[in-house]
C-alpha positions as CSV (number, residue, x, y, z in Angstrom):
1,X,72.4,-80.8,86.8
2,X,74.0,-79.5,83.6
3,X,71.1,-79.9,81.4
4,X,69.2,-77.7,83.9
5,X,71.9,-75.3,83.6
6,X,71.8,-75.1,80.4
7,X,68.0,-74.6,80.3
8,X,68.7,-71.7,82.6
9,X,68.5,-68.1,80.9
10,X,71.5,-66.1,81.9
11,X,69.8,-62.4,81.5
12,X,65.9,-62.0,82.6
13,X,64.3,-59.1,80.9
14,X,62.1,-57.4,83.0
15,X,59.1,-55.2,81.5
16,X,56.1,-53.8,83.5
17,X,53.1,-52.7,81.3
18,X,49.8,-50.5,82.1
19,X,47.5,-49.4,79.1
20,X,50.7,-49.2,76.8
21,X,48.7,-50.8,73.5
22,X,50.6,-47.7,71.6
23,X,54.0,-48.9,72.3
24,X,54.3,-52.0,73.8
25,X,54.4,-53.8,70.1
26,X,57.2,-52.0,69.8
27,X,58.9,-52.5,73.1
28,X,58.8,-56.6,72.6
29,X,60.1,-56.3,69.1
30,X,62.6,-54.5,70.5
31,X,63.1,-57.7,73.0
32,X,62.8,-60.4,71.1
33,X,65.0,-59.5,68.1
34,X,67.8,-59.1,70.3
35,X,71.0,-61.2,68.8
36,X,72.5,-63.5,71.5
37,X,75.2,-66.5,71.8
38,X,73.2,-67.1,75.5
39,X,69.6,-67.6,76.6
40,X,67.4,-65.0,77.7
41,X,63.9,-64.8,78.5
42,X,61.3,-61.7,79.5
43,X,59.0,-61.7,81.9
44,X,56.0,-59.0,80.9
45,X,53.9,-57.8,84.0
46,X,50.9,-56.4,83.1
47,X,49.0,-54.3,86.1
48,X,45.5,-55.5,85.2
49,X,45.8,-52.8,81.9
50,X,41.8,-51.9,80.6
51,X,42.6,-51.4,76.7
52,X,44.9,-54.1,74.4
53,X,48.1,-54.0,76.2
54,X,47.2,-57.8,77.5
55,X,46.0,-58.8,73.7
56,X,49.4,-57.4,72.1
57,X,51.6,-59.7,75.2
58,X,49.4,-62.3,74.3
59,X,50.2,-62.6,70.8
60,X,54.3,-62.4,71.5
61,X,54.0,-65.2,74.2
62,X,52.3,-67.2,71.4
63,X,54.8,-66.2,68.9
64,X,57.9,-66.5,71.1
65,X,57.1,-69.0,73.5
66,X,61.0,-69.8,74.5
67,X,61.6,-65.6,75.2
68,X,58.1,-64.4,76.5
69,X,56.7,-64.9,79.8
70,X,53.5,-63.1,80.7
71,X,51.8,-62.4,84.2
72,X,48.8,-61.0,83.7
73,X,47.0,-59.2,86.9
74,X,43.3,-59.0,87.3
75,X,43.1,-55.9,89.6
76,X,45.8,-53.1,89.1
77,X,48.6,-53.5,91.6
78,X,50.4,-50.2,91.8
79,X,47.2,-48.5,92.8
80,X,47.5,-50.9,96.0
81,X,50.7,-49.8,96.9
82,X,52.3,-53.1,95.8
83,X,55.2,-53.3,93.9
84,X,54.6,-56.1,91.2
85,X,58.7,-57.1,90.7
86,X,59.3,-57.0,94.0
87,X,56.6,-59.3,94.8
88,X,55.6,-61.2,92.0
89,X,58.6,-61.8,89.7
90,X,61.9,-61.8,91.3
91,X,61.1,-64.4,93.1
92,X,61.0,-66.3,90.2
93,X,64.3,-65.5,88.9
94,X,67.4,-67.3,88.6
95,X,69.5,-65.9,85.5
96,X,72.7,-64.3,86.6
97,X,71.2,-60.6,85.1
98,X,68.8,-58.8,85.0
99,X,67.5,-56.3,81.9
100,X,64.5,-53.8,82.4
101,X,62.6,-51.9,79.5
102,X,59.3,-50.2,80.3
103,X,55.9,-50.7,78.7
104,X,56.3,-47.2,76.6
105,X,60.2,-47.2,75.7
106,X,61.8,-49.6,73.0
107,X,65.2,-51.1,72.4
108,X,66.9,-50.1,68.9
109,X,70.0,-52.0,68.7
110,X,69.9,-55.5,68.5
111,X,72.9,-56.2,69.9
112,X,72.3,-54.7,73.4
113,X,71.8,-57.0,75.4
114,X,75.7,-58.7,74.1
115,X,77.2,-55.9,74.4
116,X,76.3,-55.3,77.9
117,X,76.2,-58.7,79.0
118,X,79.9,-59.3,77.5
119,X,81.0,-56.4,79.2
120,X,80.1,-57.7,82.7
121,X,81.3,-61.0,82.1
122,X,84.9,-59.5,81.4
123,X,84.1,-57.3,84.3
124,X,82.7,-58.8,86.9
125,X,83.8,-56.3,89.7
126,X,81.0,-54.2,88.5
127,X,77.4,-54.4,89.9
128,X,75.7,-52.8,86.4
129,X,75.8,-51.7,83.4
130,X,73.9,-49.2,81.5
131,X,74.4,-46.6,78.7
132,X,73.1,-43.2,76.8
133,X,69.4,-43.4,75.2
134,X,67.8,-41.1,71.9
135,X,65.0,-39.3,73.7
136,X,61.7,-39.1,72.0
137,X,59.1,-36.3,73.0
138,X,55.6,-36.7,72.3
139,X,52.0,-35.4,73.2
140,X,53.2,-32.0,73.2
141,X,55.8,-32.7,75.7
142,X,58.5,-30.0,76.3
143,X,61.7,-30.8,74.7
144,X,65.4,-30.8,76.6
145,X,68.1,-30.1,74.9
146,X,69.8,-32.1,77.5
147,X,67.7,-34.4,79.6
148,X,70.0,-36.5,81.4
149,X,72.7,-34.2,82.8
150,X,75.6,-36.9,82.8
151,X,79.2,-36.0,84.9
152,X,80.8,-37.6,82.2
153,X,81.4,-37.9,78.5
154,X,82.0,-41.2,76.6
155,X,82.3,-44.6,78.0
156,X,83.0,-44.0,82.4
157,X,82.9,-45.4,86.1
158,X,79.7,-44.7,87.9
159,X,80.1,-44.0,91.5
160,X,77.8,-43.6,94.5
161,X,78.5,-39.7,94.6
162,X,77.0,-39.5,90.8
163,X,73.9,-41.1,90.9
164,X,73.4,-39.3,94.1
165,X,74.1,-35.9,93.2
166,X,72.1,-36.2,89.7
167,X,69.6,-39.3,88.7
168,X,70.5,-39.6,85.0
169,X,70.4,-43.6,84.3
170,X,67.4,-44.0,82.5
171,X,65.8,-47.4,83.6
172,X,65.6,-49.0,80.3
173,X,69.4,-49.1,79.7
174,X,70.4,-51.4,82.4
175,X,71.9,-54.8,83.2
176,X,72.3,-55.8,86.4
177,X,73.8,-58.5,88.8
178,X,70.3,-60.8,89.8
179,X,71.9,-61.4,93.6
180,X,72.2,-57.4,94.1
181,X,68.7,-57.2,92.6
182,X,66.9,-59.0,94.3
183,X,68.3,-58.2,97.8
184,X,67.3,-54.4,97.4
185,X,65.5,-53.8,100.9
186,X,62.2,-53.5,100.8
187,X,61.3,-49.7,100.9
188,X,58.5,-47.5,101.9
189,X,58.9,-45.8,98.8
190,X,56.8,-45.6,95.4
191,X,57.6,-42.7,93.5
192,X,62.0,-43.4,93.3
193,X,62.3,-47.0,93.2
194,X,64.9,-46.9,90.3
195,X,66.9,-44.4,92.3
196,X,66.9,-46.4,95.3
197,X,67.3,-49.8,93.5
198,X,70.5,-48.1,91.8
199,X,72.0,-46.4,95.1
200,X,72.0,-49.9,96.4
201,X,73.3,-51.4,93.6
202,X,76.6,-48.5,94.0
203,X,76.7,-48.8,97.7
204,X,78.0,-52.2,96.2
205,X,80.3,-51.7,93.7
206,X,80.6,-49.1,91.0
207,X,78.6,-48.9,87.7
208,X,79.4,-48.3,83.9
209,X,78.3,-46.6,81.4
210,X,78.0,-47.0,77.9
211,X,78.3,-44.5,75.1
212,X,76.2,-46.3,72.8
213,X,72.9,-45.0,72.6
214,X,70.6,-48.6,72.2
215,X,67.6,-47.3,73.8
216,X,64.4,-45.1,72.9
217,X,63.2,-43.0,75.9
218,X,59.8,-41.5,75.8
219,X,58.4,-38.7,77.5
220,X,55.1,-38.9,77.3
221,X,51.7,-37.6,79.0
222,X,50.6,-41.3,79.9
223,X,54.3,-41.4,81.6
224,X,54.5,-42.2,86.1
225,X,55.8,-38.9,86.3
226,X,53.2,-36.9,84.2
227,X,50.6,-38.4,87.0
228,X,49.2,-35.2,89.1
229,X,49.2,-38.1,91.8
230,X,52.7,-39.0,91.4
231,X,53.8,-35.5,91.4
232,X,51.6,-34.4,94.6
233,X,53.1,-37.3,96.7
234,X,56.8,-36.5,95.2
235,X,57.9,-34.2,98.1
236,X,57.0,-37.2,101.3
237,X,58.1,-39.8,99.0
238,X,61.6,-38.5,98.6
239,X,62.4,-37.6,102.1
240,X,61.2,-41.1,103.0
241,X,63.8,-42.2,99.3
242,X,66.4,-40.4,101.4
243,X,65.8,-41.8,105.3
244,X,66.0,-45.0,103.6
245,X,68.9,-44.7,101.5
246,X,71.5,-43.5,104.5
247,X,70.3,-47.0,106.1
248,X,72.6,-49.0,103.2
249,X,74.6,-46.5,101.9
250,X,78.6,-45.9,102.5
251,X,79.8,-44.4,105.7
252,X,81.4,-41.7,104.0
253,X,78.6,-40.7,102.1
254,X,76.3,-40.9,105.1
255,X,76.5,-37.0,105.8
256,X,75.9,-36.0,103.0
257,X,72.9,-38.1,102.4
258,X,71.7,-36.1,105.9
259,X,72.0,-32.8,104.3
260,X,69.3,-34.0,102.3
261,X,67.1,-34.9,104.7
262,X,67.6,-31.9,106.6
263,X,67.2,-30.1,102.8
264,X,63.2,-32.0,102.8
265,X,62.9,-31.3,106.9
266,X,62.8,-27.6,106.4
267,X,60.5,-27.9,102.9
268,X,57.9,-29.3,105.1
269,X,58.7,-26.8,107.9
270,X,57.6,-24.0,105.0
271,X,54.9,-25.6,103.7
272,X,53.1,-26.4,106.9
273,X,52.9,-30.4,106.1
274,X,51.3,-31.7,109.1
275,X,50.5,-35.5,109.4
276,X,50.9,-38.0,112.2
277,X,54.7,-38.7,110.5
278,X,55.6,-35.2,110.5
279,X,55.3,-32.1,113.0
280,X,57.3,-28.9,113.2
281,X,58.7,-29.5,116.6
282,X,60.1,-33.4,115.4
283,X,61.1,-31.9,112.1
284,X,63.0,-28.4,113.2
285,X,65.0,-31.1,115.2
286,X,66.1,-33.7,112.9
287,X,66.9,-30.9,110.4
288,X,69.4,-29.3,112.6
289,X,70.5,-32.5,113.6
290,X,71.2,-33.6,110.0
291,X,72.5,-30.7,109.1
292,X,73.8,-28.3,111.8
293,X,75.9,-25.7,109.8
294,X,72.1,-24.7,108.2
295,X,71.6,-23.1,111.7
296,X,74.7,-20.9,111.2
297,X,74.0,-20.3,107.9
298,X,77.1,-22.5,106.0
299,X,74.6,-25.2,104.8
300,X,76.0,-24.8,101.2
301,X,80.0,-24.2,102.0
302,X,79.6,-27.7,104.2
303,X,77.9,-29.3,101.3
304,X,80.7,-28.2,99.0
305,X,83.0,-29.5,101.4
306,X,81.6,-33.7,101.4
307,X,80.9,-33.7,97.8
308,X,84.8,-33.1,97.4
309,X,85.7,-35.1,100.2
310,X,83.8,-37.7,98.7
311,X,85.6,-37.2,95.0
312,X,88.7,-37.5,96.8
């Protein structure tokens, strides 16, 4: 039993890959030189990729038999609607964390992963970790001065409230408990499944975040969110984010989690979205059921009023 223990990796680094043969030499180098007194490993999906993303995994599994695990698909998953961790890898796991990078973003300080993981092992009331990134604008990409809009400065708590409020943990930055991870509810949802997974995560215990910036972000054309697809089903796929994350989340924050809702119920109202999940009639009612002061016009002053409730 203790050898097996010992065999076990106590972080699984989780990378999904799709036609990233520009970065994804970059992204396991940024993986694989990471400095350690424990055992990790990295599992590398790639969703059936058509240039020499596989080629490039290929070559680091060789190289790095001990760190590199790849699962290789022969017809592109996502396109399915079929989330590939969710199905195929964490059932697989059984390290105590879990690390995530994407296919087009690299890690830059090779001390990362101890940093983090030490931190959570002092502190295990915490569900995750995560911390600031260098942002890296390319194809012609608009730059931000800011893009992450953080409530905080320097190392701090993460609650509920702030990830709800504002998304600004960028995926590639976190470490996370395996027995949260794995136990996020399946959703109905494809376009905000790092928002979701980390509301869950909070509705939990609180997060932290780091100051150190260990991560490379890219914003790229080839990004999820650059898809005209992606953005086109945005709209239905956050209203569906949001009537699944008031299932989980704190009773406290429940109403304003309905103000929301009620915030995507009249969008469709205005747009004229008609399907056989939404009608006028069935949406004018849930959004003045979520959110009766809209009706009488104090929508915003009630909003106001939770989110400092909330903040206590």
């Amino acid at each position: 039993c203790t050898d097996l223990i010992m065999k076990n990796s106590l972080v699984s680094v989780l990378i999904l890959a799709y036609n990233h043969e520009e970065y994804i030499d970059e992204t396991l180098r940024g993986v694989v030189q990471q400095k350690t007194d424990f055992k990790f490993e990295c599992y590398v999906h790639d969703d059936a990729s058509t240039d020499s993303t596989q080629e490039i995994i290929k070559s680091y599994a060789e190289k790095y038999p001990d760190i590199i695990i790849p699962y290789f698909q022969e017809e592109n998953q996502f396109s399915k609607g079929i989330k590939p961790l969710t199905k195929f890898i964490y059932p697989q796991l059984n390290s105590k964390y879990v690390a995530y990078c994407e296919g087009d973003d690299y890690w830059t300080d090779e001390l990362k992963l101890s940093k983090q993981v030490g931190f959570m092992e002092k502190n295990p009331q915490y569900s995750f970790c995560c911390h600031d990134v260098n942002m890296k604008y390319e194809q012609g990409m608009p730059e931000k001065e800011i893009f992450y809009q953080k409530p905080d400065e320097g190392n701090f708590d993460i609650k509920f409230i702030d990830e709800f409020l504002n998304h600004f943990i960028a995926t590639p930055t976190i470490v996370a408990k395996r027995e949260l991870i794995v136990n996020v509810p399946i959703n109905d949802n494809l376009v905000s499944g790092d928002i979701y997974t980390l509301l869950f995560l909070l509705s939990h215990a609180n997060g932290y975040y780091m100051r150190d910036k260990m991560v490379v972000k890219r914003r790229n054309l080839g990004g999820m969110t650059q898809n005209k697809g992606y953005r086109l089903k945005a709209d239905v796929g956050k209203y569906r984010l949001w009537k699944e994350v008031v299932q989980f989340a704190p009773d406290r924050i429940k109403p304003i989690i309905r103000t929301k809702i009620a915030e995507y119920n009249r969008l469709f109202i205005k747009k004229q979205i008609k399907s056989s999940y939404y009608n006028n009639i069935k949406l004018l009612y849930e959004a003045i059921n979520n959110d009766p002061y809209w009706f009488v016009g104090m929508s915003t002053y009630r909003k106001r009023k939770l989110v400092a409730k909330i903040r206590g």
